[in-house]
mmCIF file of the N, C-alpha and C atoms, coordinates in Angstrom:
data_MODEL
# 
_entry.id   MODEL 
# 
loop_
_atom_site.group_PDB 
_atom_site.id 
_atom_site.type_symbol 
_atom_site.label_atom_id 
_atom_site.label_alt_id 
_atom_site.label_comp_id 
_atom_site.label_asym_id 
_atom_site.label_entity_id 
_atom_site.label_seq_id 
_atom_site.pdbx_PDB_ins_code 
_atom_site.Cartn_x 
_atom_site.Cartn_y 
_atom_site.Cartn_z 
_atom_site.occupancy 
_atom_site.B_iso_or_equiv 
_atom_site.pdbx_formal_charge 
_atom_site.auth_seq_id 
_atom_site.auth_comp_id 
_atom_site.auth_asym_id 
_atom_site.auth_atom_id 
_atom_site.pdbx_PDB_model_num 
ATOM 1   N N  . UNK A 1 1  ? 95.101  111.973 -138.984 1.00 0.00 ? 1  UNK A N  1 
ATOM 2   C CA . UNK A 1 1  ? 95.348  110.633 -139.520 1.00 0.00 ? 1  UNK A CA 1 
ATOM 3   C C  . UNK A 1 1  ? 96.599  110.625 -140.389 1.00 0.00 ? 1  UNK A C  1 
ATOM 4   N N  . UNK A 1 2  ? 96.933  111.474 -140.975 1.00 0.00 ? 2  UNK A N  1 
ATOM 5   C CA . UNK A 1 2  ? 98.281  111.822 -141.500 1.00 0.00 ? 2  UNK A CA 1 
ATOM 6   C C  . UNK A 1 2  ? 99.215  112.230 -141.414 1.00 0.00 ? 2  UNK A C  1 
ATOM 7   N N  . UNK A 1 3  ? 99.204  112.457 -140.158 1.00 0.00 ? 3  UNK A N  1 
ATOM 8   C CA . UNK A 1 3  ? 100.498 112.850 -139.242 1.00 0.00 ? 3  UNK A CA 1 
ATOM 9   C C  . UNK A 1 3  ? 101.038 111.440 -138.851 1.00 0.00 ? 3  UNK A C  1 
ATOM 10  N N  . UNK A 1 4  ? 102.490 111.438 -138.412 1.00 0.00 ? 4  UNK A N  1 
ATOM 11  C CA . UNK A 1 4  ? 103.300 110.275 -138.653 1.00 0.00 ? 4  UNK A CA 1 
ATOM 12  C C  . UNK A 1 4  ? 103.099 109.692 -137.008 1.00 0.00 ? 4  UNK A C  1 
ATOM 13  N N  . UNK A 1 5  ? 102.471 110.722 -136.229 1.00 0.00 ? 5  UNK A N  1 
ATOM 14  C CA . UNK A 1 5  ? 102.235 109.846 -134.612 1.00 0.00 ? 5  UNK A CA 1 
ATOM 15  C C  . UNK A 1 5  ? 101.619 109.363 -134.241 1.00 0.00 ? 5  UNK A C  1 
ATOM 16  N N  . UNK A 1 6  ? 100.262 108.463 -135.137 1.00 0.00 ? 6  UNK A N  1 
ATOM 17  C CA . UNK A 1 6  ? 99.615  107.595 -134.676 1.00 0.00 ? 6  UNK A CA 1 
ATOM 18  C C  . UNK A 1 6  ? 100.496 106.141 -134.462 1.00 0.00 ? 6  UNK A C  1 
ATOM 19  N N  . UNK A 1 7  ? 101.678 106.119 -135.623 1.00 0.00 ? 7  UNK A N  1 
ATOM 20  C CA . UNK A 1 7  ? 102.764 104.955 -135.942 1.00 0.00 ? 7  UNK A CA 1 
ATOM 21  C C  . UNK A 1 7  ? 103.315 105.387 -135.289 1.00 0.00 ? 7  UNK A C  1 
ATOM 22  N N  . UNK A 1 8  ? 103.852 106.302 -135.048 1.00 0.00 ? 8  UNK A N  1 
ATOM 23  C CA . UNK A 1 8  ? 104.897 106.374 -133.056 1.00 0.00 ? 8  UNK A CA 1 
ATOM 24  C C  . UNK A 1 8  ? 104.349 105.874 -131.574 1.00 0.00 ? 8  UNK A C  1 
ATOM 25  N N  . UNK A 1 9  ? 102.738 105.785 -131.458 1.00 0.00 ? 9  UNK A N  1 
ATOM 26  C CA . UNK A 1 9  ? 102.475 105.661 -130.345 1.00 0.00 ? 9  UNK A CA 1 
ATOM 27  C C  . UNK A 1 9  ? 101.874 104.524 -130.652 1.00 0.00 ? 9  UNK A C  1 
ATOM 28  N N  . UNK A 1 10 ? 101.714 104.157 -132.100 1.00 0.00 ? 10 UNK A N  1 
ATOM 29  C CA . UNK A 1 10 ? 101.355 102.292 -131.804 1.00 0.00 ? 10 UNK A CA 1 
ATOM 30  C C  . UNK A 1 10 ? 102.462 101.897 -131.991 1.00 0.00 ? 10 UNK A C  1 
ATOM 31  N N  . UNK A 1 11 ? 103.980 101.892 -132.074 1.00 0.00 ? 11 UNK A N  1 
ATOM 32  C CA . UNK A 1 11 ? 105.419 101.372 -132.101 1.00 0.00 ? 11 UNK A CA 1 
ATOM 33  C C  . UNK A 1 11 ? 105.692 101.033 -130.307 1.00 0.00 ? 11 UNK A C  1 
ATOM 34  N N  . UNK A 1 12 ? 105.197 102.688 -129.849 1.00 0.00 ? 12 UNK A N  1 
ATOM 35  C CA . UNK A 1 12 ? 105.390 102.449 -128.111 1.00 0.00 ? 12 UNK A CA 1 
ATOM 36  C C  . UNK A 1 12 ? 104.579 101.972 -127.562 1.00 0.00 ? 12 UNK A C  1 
ATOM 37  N N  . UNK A 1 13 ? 103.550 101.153 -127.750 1.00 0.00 ? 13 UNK A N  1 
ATOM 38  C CA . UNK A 1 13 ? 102.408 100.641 -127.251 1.00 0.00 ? 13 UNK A CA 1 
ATOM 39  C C  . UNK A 1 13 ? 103.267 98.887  -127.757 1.00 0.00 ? 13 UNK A C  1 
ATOM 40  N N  . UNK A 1 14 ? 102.970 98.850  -128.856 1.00 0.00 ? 14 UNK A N  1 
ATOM 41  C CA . UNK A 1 14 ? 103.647 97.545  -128.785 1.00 0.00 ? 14 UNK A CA 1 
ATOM 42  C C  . UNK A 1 14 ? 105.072 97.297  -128.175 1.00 0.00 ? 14 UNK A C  1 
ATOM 43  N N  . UNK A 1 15 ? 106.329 97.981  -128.240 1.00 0.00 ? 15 UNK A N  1 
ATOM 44  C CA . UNK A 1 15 ? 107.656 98.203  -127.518 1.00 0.00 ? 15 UNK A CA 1 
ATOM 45  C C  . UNK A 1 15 ? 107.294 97.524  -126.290 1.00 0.00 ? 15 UNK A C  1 
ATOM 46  N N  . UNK A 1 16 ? 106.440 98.800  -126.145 1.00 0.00 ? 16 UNK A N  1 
ATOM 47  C CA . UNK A 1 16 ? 106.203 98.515  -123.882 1.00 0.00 ? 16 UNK A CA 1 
ATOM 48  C C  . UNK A 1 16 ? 105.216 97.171  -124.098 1.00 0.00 ? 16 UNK A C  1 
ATOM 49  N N  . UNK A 1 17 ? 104.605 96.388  -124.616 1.00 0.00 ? 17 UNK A N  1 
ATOM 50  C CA . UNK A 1 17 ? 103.731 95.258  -124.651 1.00 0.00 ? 17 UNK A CA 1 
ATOM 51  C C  . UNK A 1 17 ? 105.026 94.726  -124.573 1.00 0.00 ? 17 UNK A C  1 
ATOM 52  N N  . UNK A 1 18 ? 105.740 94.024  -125.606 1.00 0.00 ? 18 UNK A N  1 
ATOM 53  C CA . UNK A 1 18 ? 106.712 93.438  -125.917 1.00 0.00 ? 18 UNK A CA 1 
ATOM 54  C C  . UNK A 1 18 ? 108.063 93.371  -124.357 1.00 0.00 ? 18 UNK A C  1 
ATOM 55  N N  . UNK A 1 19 ? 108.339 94.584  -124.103 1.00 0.00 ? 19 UNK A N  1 
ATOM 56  C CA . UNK A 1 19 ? 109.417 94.756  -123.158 1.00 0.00 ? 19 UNK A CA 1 
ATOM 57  C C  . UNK A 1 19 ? 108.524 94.538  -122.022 1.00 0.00 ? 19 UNK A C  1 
ATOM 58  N N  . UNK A 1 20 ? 107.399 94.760  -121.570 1.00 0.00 ? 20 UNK A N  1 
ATOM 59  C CA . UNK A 1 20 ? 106.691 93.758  -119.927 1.00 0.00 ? 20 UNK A CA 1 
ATOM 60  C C  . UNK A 1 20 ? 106.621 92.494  -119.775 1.00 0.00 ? 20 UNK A C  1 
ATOM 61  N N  . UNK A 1 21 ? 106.057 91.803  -121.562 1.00 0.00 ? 21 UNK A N  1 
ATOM 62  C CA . UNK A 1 21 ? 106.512 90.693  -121.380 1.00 0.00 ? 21 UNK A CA 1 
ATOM 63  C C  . UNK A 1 21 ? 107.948 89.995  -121.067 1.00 0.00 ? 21 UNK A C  1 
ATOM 64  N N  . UNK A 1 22 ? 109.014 90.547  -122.056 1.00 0.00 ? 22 UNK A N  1 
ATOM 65  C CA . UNK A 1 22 ? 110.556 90.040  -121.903 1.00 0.00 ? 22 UNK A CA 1 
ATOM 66  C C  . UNK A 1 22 ? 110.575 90.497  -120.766 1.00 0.00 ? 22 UNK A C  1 
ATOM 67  N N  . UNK A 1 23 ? 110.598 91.198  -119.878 1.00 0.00 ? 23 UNK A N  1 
ATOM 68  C CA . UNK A 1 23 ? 110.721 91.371  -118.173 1.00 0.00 ? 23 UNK A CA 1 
ATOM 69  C C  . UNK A 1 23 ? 110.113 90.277  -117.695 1.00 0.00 ? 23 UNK A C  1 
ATOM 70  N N  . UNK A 1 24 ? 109.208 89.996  -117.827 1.00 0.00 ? 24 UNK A N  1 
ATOM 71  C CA . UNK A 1 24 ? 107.843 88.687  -116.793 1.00 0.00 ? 24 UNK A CA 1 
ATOM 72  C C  . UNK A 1 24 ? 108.546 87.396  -117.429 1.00 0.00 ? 24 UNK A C  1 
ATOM 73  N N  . UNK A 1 25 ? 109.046 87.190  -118.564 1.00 0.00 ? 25 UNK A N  1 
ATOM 74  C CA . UNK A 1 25 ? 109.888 86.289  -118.637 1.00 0.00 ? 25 UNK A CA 1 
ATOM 75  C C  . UNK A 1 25 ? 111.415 86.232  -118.351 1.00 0.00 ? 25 UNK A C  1 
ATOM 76  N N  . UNK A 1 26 ? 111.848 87.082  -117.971 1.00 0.00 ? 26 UNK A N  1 
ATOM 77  C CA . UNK A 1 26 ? 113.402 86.978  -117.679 1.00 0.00 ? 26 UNK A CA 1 
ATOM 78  C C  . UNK A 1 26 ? 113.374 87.500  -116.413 1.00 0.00 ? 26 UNK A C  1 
ATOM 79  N N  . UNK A 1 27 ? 112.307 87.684  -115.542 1.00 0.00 ? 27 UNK A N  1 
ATOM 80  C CA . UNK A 1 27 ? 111.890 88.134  -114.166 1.00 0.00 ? 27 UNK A CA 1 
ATOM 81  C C  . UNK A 1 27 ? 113.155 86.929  -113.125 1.00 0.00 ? 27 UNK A C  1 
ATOM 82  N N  . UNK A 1 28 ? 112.949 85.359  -113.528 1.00 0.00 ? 28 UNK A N  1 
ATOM 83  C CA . UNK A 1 28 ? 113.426 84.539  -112.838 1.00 0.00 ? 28 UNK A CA 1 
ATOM 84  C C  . UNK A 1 28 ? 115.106 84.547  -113.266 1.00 0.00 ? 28 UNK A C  1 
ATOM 85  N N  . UNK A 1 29 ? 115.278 84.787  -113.971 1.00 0.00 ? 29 UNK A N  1 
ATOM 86  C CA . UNK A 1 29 ? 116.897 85.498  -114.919 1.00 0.00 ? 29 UNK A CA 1 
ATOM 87  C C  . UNK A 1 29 ? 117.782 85.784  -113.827 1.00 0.00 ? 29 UNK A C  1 
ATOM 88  N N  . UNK A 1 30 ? 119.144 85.085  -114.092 1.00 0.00 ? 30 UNK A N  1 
ATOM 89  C CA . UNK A 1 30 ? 119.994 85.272  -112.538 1.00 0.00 ? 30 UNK A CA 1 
ATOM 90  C C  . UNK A 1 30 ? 120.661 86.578  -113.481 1.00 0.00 ? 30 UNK A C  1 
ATOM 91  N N  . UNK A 1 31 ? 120.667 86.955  -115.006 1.00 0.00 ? 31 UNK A N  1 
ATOM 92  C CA . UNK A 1 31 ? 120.855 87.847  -115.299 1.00 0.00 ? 31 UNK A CA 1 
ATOM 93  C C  . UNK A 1 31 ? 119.891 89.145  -115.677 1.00 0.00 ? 31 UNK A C  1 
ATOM 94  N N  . UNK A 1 32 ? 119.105 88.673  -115.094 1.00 0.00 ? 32 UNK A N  1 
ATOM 95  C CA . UNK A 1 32 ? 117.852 90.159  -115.169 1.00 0.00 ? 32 UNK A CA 1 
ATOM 96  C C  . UNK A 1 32 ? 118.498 91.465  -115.017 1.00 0.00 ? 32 UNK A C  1 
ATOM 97  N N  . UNK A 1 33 ? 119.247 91.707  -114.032 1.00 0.00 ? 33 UNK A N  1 
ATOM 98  C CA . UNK A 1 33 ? 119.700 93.245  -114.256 1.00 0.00 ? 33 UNK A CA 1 
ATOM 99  C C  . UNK A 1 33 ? 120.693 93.811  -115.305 1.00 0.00 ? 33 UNK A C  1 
ATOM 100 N N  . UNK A 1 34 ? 121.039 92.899  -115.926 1.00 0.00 ? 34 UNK A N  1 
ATOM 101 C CA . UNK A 1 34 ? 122.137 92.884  -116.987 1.00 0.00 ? 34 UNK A CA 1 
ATOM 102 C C  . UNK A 1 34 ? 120.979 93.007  -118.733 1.00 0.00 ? 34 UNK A C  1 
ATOM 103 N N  . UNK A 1 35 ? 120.528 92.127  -118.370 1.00 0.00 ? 35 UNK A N  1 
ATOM 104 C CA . UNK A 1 35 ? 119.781 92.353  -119.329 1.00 0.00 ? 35 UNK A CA 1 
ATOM 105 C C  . UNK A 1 35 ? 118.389 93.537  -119.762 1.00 0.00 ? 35 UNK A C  1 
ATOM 106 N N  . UNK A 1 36 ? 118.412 94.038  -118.732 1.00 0.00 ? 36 UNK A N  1 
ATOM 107 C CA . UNK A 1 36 ? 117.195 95.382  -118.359 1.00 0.00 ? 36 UNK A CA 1 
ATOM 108 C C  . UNK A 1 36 ? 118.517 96.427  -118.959 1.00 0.00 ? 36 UNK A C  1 
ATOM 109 N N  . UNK A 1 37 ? 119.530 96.380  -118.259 1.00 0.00 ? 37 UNK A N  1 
ATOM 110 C CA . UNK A 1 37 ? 120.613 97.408  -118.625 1.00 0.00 ? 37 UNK A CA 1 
ATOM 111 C C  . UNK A 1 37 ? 120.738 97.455  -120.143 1.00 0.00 ? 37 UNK A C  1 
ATOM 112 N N  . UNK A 1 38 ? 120.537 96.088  -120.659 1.00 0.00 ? 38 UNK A N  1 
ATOM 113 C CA . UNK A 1 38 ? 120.982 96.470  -122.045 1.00 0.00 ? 38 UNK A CA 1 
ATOM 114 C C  . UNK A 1 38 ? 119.689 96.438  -122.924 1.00 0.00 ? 38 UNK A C  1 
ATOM 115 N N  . UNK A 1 39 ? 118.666 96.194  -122.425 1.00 0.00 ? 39 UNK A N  1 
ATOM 116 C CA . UNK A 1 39 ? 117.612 96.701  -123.059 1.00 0.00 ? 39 UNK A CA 1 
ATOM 117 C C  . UNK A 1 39 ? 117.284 98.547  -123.255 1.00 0.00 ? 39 UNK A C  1 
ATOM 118 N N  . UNK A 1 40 ? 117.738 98.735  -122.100 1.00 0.00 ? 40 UNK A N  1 
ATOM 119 C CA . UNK A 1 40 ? 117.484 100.461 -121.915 1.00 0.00 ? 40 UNK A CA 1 
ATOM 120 C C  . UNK A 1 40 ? 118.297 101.294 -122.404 1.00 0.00 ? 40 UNK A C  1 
ATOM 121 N N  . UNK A 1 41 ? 119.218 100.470 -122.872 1.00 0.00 ? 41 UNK A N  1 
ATOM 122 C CA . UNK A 1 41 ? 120.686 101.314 -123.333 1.00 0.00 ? 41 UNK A CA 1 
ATOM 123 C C  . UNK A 1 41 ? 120.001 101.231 -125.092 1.00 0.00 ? 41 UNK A C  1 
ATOM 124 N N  . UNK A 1 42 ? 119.401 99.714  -125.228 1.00 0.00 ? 42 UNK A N  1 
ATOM 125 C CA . UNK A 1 42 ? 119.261 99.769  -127.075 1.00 0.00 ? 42 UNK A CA 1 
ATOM 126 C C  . UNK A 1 42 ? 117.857 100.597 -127.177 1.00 0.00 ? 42 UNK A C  1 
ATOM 127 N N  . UNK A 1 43 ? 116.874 100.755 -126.087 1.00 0.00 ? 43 UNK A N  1 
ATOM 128 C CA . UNK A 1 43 ? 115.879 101.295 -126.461 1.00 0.00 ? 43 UNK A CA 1 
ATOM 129 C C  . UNK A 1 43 ? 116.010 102.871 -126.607 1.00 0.00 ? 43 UNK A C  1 
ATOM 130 N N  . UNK A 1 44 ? 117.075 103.432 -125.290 1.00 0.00 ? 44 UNK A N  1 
ATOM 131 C CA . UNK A 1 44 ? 117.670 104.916 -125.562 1.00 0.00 ? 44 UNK A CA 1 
ATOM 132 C C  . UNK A 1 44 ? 118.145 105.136 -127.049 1.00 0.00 ? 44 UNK A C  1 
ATOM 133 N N  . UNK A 1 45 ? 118.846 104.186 -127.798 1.00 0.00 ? 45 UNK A N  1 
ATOM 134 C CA . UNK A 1 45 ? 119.776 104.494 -128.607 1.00 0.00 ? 45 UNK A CA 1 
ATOM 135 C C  . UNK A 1 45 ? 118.600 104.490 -130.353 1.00 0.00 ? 45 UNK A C  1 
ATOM 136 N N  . UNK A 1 46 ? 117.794 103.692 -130.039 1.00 0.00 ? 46 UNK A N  1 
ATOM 137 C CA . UNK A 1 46 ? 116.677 103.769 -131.312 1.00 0.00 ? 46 UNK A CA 1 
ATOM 138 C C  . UNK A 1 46 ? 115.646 104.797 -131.122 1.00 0.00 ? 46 UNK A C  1 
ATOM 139 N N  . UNK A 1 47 ? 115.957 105.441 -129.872 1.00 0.00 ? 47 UNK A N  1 
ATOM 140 C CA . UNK A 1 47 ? 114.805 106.737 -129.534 1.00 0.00 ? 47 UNK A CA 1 
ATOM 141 C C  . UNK A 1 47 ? 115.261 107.803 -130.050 1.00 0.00 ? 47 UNK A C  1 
# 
């Protein structure tokens, strides 16, 4: 309980909640691949 990775894997639990939704909403997005690109680039860069 005091180890700092229960708050790492509820950060990536909500992240990936958060980022399936912004996908299922920007699914119809004539810029969807642009915007996946720069999601993965800011999510690499805070990892």
């Amino acid at each position: 309980m005091g180890s700092g990775a229960p708050r790492k894997i509820n950060f990536n639990q909500w992240g990936f909640y958060s980022f399936a939704c912004f996908l299922t909403h920007l699914r119809k997005s004539p810029q969807f691949h642009l915007t996946l690109l720069n999601i993965l680039i800011t999510m690499h860069a805070f990892t």
